[in-house]
C-alpha positions in Angstrom: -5.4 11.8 -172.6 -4.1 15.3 -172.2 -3.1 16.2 -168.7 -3.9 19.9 -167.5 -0.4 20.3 -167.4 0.7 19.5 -171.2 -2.8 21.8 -171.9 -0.9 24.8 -170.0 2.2 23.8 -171.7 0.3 24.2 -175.3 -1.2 27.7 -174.0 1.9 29.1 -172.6 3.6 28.4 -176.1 0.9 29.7 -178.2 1.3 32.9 -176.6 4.6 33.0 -176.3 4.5 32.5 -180.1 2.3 35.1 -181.1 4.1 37.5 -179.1 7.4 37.0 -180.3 5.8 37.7 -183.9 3.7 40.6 -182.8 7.1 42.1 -181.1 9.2 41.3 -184.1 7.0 42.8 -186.2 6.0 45.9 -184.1 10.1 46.3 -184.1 10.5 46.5 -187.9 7.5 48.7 -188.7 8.2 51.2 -186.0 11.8 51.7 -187.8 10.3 52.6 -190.9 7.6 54.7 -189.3 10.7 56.1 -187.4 12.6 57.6 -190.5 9.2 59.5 -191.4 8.9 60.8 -187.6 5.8 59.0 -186.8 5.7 55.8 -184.6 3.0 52.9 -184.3 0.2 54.9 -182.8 0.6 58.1 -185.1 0.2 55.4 -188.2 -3.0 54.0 -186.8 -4.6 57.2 -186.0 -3.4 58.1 -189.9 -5.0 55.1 -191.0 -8.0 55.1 -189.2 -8.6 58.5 -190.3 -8.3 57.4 -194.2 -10.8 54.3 -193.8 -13.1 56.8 -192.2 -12.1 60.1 -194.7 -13.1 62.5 -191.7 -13.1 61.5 -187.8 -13.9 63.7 -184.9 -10.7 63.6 -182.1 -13.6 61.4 -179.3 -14.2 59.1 -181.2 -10.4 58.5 -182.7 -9.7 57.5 -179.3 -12.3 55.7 -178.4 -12.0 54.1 -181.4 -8.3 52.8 -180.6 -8.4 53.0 -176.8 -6.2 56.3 -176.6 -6.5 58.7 -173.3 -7.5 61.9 -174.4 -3.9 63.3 -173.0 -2.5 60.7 -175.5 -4.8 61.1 -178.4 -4.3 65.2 -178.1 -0.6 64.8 -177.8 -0.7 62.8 -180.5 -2.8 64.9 -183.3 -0.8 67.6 -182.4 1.8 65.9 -183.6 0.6 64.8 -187.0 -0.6 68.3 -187.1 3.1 69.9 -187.1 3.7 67.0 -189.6 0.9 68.6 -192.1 -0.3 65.6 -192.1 -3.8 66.1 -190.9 -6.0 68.8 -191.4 -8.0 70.3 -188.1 -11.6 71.9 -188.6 -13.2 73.2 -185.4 -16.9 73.0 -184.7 -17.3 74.7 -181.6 -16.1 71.9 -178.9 -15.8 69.1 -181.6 -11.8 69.0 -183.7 -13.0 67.3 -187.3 -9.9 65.8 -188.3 -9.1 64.0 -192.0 -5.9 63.7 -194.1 -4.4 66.4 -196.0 -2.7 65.3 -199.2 0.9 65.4 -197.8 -1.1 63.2 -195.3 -2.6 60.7 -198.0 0.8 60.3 -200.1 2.1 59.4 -196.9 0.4 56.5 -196.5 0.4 55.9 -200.2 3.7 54.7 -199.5 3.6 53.6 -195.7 0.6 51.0 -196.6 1.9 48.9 -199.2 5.1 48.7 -196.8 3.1 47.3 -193.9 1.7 44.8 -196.7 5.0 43.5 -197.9 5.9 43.0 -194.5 2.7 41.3 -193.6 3.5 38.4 -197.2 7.3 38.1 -195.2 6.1 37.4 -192.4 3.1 34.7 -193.9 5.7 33.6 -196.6 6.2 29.9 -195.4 1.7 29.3 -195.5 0.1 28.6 -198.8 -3.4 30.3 -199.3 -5.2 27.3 -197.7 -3.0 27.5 -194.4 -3.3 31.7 -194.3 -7.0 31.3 -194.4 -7.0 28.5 -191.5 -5.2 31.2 -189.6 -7.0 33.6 -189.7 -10.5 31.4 -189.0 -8.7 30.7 -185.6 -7.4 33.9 -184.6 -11.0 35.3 -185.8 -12.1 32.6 -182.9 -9.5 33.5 -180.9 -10.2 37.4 -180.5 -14.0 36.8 -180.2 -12.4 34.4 -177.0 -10.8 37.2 -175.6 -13.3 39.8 -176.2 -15.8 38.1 -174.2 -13.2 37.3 -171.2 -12.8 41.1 -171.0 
């Protein structure tokens, strides 16, 4: 039988685990997003942005839990990049990719996918789709403890 204890133990090491990838990770991609002058939040507001072709600013950061000071701050950015292109409808900033915006990621999404098979490397196709069954589990867990 399983103690509480050894259960905690399990937990704690889970965690620890998934953070020290997530961190590693995070580390590496924020260097390469580095030498373009973006960083990790820039990338998903990019990305975001292409799955969607046009977003209005609200919604952006509702969409990836941005304050408004941090999502402004932000497109401005990607703005004086040429990255994104800015159409005003009275209070509401449209916002989609420009083409210098789109080549960008061109290049910056296969990266993040190369990076993604290194860091799955050692699980056969069997093992990444076990993985991804339980962390699908796991982040409907933690939505529901929010």
């Amino acid at each position: 039988m399983v103690t509480e204890s050894e259960k905690m133990n399990v937990s704690h090491e889970i965690w620890m685990m998934i953070m020290k990838i997530y961190n590693e990770n995070l580390k590496t991609f924020s260097m390469s997003l580095k030498e373009v002058g973006l960083n990790p939040t820039h990338f998903e507001v990019l990305h975001l942005i292409f799955r969607n072709q046009t977003m209005d600013q609200k919604t952006i950061a509702q969409t990836l839990n941005l304050t408004q000071g941090n999502i402004t701050h932000c497109i401005r950015h990607l703005d004086k990049l040429e990255l994104i292109a800015i159409e005003k409808d009275w209070k509401t900033k449209h916002i989609s990719l420009t083409e210098k915006g789109k080549k960008l990621l061109d290049d910056l999404i296969p990266a993040q996918h190369q990076m993604m098979e290194h860091t799955l490397r050692g699980l056969d196709c069997n093992q990444k789709q076990q993985l991804r069954e339980l962390l699908v589990a796991f982040a409907n867990t933690c939505k529901k403890s929010v």
